[in-house]
Each structure stands twice: as C-alpha cells, then as structure tokens.
C-alpha positions in Angstrom: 193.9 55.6 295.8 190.8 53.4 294.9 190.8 51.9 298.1 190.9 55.2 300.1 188.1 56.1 297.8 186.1 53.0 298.6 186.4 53.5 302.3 185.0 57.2 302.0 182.2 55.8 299.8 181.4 53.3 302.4 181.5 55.6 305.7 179.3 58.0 303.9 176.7 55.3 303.0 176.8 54.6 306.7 175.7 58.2 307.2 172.9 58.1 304.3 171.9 54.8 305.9 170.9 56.7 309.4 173.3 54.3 311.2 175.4 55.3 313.7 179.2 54.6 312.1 181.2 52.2 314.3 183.7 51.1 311.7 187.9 49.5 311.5 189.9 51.5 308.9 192.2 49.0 308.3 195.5 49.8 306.3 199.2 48.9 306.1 201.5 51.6 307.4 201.9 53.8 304.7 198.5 53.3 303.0 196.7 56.6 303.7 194.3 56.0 306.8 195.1 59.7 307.7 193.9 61.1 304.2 190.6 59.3 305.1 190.4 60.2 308.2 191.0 64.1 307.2 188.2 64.2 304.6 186.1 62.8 306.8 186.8 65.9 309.4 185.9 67.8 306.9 182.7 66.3 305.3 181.4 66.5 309.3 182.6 70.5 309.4 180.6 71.1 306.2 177.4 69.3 308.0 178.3 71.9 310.9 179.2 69.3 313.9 183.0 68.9 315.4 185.4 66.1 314.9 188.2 64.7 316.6 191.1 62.5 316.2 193.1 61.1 319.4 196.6 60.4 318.4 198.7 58.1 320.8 201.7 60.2 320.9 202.4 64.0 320.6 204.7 63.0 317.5 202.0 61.5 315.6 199.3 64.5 316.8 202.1 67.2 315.4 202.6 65.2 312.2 198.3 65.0 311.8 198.8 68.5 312.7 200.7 69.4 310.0 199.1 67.7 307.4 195.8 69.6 308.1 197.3 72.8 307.8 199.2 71.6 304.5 195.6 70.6 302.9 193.5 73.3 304.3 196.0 76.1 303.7 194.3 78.1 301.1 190.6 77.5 302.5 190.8 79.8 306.2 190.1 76.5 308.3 191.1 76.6 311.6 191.6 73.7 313.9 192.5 72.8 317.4 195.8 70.7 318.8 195.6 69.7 322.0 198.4 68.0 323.9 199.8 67.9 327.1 203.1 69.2 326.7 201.3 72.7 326.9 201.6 76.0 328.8 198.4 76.4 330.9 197.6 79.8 328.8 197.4 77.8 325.6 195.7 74.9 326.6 193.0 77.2 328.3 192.7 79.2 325.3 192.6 75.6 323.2 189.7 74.3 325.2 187.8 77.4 325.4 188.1 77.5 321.4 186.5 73.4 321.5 184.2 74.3 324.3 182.4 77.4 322.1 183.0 75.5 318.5 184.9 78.3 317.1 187.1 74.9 315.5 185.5 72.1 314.2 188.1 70.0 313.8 190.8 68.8 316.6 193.5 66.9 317.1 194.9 65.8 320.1 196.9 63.0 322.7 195.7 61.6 325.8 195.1 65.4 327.1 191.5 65.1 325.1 190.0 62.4 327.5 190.6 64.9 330.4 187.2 66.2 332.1 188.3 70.1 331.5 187.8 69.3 327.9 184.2 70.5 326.5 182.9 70.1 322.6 180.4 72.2 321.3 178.6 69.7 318.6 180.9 66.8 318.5 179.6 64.4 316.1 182.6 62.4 315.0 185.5 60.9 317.0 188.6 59.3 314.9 191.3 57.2 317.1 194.1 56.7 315.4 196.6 53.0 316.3 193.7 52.6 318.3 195.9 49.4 319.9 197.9 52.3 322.2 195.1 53.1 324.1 193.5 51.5 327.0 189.4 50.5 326.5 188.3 53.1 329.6 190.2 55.8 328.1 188.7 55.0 324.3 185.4 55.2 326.5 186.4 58.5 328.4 186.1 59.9 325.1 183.3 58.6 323.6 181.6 59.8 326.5 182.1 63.1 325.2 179.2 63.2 322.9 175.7 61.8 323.5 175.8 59.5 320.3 179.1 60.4 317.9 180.4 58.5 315.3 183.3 56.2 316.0 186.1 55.4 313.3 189.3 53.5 314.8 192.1 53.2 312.9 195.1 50.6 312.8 197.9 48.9 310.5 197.6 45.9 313.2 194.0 45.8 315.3 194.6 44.5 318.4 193.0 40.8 319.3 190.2 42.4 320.9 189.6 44.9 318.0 189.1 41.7 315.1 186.5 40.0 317.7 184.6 43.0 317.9 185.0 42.8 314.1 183.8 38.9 314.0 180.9 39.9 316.4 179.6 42.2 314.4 180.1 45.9 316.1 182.3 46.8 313.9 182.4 47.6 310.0 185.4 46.8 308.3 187.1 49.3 305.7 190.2 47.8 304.0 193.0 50.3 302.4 195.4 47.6 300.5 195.9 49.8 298.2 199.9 51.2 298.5 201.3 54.2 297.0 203.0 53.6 293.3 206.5 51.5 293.2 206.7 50.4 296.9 207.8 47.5 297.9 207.1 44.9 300.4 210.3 44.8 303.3 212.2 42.2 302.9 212.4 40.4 306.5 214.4 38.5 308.6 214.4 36.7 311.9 217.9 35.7 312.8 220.1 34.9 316.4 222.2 37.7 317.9 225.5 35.7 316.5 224.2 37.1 313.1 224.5 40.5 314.0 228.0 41.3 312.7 226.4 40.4 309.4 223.3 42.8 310.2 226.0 45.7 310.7 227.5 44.6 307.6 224.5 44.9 305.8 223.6 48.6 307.4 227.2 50.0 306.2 226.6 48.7 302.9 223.0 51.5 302.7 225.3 53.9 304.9 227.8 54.0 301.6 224.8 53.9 299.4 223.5 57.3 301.3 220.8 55.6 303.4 220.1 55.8 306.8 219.3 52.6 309.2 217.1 52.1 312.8 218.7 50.0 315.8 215.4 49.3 318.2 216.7 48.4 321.6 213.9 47.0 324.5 215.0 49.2 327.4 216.8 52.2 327.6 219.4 52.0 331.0 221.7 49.3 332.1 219.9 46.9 334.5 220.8 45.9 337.8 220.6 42.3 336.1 223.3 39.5 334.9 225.1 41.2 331.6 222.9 38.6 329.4 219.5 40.8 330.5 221.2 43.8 330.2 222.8 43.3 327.1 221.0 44.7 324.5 219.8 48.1 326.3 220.5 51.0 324.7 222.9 52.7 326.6 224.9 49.5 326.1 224.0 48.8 322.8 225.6 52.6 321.7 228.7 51.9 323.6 229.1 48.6 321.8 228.7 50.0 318.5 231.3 52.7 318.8 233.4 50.1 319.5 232.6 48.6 316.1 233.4 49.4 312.0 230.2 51.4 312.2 231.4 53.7 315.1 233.1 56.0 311.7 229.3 56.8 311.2 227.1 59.6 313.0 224.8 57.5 315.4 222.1 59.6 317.3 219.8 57.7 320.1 216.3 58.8 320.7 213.8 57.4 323.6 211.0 58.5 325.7 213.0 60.0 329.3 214.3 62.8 326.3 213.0 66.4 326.8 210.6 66.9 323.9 213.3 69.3 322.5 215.8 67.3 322.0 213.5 64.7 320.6 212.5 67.1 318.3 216.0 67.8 317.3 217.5 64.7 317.1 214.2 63.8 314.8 215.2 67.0 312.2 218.8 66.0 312.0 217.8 62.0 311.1 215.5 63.5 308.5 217.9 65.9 307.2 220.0 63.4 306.6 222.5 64.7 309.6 222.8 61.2 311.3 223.4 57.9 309.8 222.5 55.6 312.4 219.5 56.2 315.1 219.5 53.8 317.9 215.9 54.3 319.5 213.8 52.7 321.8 209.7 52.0 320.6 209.3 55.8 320.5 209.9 55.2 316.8 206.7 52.7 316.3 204.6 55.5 315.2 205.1 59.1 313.4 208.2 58.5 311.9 208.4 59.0 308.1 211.8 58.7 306.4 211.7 57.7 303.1 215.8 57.8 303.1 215.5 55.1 306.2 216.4 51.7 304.8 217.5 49.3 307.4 215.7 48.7 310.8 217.3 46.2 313.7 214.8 45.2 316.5 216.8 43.6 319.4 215.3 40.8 321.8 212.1 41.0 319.0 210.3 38.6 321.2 210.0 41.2 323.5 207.5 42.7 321.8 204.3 42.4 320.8 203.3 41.4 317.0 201.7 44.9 316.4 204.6 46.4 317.3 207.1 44.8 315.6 204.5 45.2 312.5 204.7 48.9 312.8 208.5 49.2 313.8 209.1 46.8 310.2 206.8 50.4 308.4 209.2 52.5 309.4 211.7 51.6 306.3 210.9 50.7 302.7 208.2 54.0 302.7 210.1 55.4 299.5 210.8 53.5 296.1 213.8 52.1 297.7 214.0 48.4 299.5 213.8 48.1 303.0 215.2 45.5 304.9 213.6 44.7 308.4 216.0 42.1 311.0 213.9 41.0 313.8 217.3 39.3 316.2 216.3 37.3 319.2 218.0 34.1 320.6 214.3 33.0 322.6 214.1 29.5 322.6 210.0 29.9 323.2 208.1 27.6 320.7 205.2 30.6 320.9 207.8 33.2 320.1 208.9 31.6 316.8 205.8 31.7 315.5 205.4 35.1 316.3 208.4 36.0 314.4 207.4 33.3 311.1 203.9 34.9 311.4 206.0 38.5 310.5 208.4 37.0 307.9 205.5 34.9 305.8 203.1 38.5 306.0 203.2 41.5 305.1 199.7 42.6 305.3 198.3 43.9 309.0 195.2 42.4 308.5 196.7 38.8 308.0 199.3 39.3 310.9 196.3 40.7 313.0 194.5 37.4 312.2 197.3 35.0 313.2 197.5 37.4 316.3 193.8 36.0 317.2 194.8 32.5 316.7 197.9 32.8 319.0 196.6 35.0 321.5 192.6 34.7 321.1 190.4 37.4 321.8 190.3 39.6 324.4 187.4 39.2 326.8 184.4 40.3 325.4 182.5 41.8 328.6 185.7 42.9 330.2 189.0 44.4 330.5 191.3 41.6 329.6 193.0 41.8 326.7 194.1 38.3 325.8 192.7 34.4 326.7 190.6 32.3 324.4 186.9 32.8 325.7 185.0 29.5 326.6 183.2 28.8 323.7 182.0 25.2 323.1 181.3 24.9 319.1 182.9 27.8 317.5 186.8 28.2 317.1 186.9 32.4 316.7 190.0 32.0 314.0 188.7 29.0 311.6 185.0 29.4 311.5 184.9 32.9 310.1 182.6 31.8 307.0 180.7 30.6 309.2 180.3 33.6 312.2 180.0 35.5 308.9 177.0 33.4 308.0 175.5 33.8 311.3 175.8 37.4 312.0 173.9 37.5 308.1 170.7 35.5 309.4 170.4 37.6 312.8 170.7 40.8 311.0 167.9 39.3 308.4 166.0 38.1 311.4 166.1 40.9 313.3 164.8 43.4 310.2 161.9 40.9 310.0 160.9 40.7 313.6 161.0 45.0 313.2 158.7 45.1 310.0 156.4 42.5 312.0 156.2 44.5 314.9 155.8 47.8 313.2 153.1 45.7 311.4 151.2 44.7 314.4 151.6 48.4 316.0 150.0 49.9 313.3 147.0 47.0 313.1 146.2 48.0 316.9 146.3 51.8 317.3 145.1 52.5 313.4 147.9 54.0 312.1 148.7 54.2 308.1 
C-alpha cells in the first residue's frame, strides 16, 4: 500500500542519512507491518549483514515464518527460526547456522535473548508487538550487536513507547493505510445481563457460516466466591453447553495446552471445523481468520487497552463486518473510560494516545511502566505541538553548535 511504501522510503533515508535507525512502525492490526518488516530483512541481506525479528509468541514466529518462505520461495534464501519449543539437536544446529552467518535472516521468540545465541554481522534487529516484552530483555538483545539498527513494531505502543516517541528517540512510521474493502469493527461495551443478546447475535453469523471468539480472563475455576470465578473458562464452556449455542461445535484454546493440541485446535477453527472458540489471551496475536466475525471479551476491564485493541483485530480481517463486545459490570470510573476510549477509536495510534493521558508515561530512567513523571510546565498528552516545537529548536541548535565547533577545530590545527 502507499503507506507501507512510505515507511520503506523513510527507513531507507535513515540509512542514506548515516543515522543509526531507531524508529515506531506504527499500524492497525491488519495493516502490513510484517511486509515492511520482511523487505527490510532483505534490503539488509543484500548489503551482506544479518537481521532479526523477535516475535512474542511461537505462534506469531511460525506465522512470520511462513510468510518468509512463501515470498522467498523461488529465490534459494535460507533463514533461521529459533524458538524454544525445540529439540537440543535443532536448536544447536540453528545457532551454529546464526553464529557462522550461513542465514541472514532470523526469526525467533524469547529463546533469541539467550546468551548461547551468537550473530555473525547483525546489523538490524525488528521486535514485533514490542508491548509483550519486558525493557531488559528488549536490551538483552540489542546487546547483541555493537551498534544495530532498531525497528519496533505495534498496533498499540505501550505508554512508555509514545514518550520515547514525544522525547525524541524514536522516529515514527505510520501504516493507516488498510487493505481494499475492510471495515472498521463495529464495537460494543455492554454489562454481563446483555449477554443472552451477545449469544443471540453470534448464532445469527453461526447460520450465516461464520465463526465467533469468547475471550475469558483465567482459565480454571478459582478457589474464590462464584462472582470471581464466574467467567473463567472452564466455567464459561460448561455454561454455554447448557445454552441454544451448545448445538454448535465449540473448541477452547489457552496457554497450559501442549503446543500440539494448540496447533490442532488452531487448524480445525481455520478450516472451518469449529464454530465457536472460547480462548484465553493466547489469541491477542497470530491469529488470522478472515471467516471469524464475532469476538466476546469477558470481565474487559481486566485487561489492558492494548490488549483489548488487538483481541477487537482478530475479526472484521476479511470483507465481512466484525462485531467486537467488550462485557464488564466494573463500576470503576477509570475503567469506563478505558472501554469509551475503544468504542469512539479505531485507530492504535489514537487509542495509544488516550493510553498516555490515562496512564502517563512510563518512567523515563527506569523500569516502571506507568505514573505521570513530575514535570512542572509541560502536560505530556496536550502539549505535543509544543514538545514537537521544542525537540525542532534542539535538533537546530545542536547542528549549529557541531558546524561551530568543527569550525573552530579546523581554525586551530589548520585543517581544510
């Protein structure tokens, strides 16, 4: 699209510039960060120097996986997945291909910060829904090259991410740009009363031949009063085969599943072999079903805005309309306006920004991710114009106090 073209255009100026790239690719689920992201792993193989790209999940490194191998299938490029769900032959073998650069590009989970894990020439490192990873393990990789390239990518940055952004460490690439005839999910915040309506709603897309999400909180029962436990999702499946939608093939997914019954109860949901998944947030990323039409999040204020922002992008990804309900029965003043910042948006960058104003901005220095930082003048949310403004003068001020210096240099030792 024109705005995956424009963010190639402007990484690559980066590179012609001589800057080191430290930049936000910044798109809506769906957009096309991983088409960027792949061209880029390229145009750094053709300069002859490795890249990488951390995944947060083995799901979503499989699925990056296989769209490398779709694109490069004709061109004899070989590249590297590294995950821990690996027998010690193969990930041996896997590192020893990195260490020697016999594959320029990778792909990989948390199993790439380990210190086993050797590049030859890395030059670029890609970290995709950056928000899923702690700040010392995003720095246990960095620290794998002596100056690389940095690109993070989210549908939601994190707090912490848009300060960086408002400071000035990062560059910002926008991809608003989505794929021909989709449209924006049509959401909903309602109480758990409303749910029989929900259901209602879902069999109405079951007899239409689409599929539907139920997103529970926990997984087990808890040792809590039935209101804590209720919506669980051990209890929530029980409940629903007591229901008019327990005619309809319901499969449950979530994280304590061997990875191959994951995998299969992932191939039967896209081949259209189960009507109904009930899942916990093992779903937020790597999930593409275009069939997928409905999704339910349970307790919503349980989560966290980016979350519920990439659990809404997993319906509506075809030309059909998706429907998102977001149920919660909170009485929290700070949790309804989490859930009107996801109704009135759409777009992660807005949602990210409200985000800021709610939260604020991690701490800047250290590890904490959330808490307004004691600034006396400045408000981080309203006065970007202004930071904006700022940021433009030191930048100015700092290439004149350069060309003076270089000046004065060259007056004292002779230089031309």
């Amino acid at each position: 699209t024109e705005d995956q073209q424009k963010a190639i255009d402007e990484i690559i100026r980066d590179l012609q510039s001589g800057k080191r790239v430290n930049r936000l690719l910044q798109g809506d689920v769906g957009s096309g960060k991983t088409i960027v992201a792949i061209v880029l792993q390229y145009l750094f193989h053709l300069c002859g120097y490795q890249s990488v790209m951390m995944a947060p999940t083995e799901l979503l490194a499989n699925q990056h996986g296989e769209s490398i191998k779709r694109f490069f299938a004709d061109t004899g490029l070989s590249f590297a997945l590294l995950k821990g769900k690996m027998s010690d032959a193969e990930k041996e073998k896997t590192m020893e291909e990195i260490a020697s650069g016999k594959v320029s590009l990778v792909i990989g989970t948390h199993a790439l910060i380990q210190s086993s894990v050797r590049f030859h020439r890395l030059g670029l490192i890609i970290t995709d829904e950056q928000h899923r990873f702690g700040v010392e393990q995003r720095k246990s990789l960095y620290q794998k090259s002596s100056a690389p390239h940095k690109v993070v990518m989210s549908a939601t940055p994190i707090p912490r991410t848009i300060s960086h952004v408002i400071y000035g460490d990062l560059d910002l690439s926008l991809i608003k740009t989505m794929p021909k005839g989709r449209k924006p999910v049509k959401t909903y915040c309602c109480r758990m009363s409303y749910l029989k309506k929900v259901f209602q709603s879902m069999e109405k897309e079951f007899l239409a031949g689409r599929q539907a999400f139920i997103v529970c909180p926990e997984i087990e029962y808890d040792e809590e009063p039935e209101k804590a436990r209720t919506y669980s999702l051990e209890y929530v499946y029980e409940k629903i085969q007591g229901t008019f939608l327990g005619k309809y093939r319901i499969g449950i997914l979530h994280g304590k599943m061997k990875k191959e019954e994951k995998d299969e109860v992932m191939q039967r949901f896209r081949n259209r072999e189960l009507d109904l998944l009930i899942a916990t947030t093992v779903i937020e990323v790597g999930i593409d079903v275009s069939n997928a039409t409905v999704i339910l999040v349970l307790s919503a204020e349980r989560f966290g805005l980016s979350t519920l922002h990439q659990l809404r992008g997993r319906v509506g990804r075809g030309d059909m309309q998706g429907y998102c309900f977001f149920a919660t029965d909170s009485e929290s003043e700070k949790a309804m306006q989490r859930m009107k910042v996801l109704t009135e948006h759409q777009d992660g960058f807005a949602i990210a920004e409200e985000d800021l104003r709610l939260r604020g901005p991690g701490d800047y220095f250290g590890l904490k991710q959330h808490g307004m930082p004691g600034f006396e003048l400045t408000n981080l949310s309203d006065d970007f114009e202004e930071i904006e403004l700022a940021r433009g003068i030191i930048s100015t001020l700092n290439e004149e106090q350069k060309r003076f210096y270089t000046k004065k240099f060259k007056e004292k030792t002779n230089l031309d």
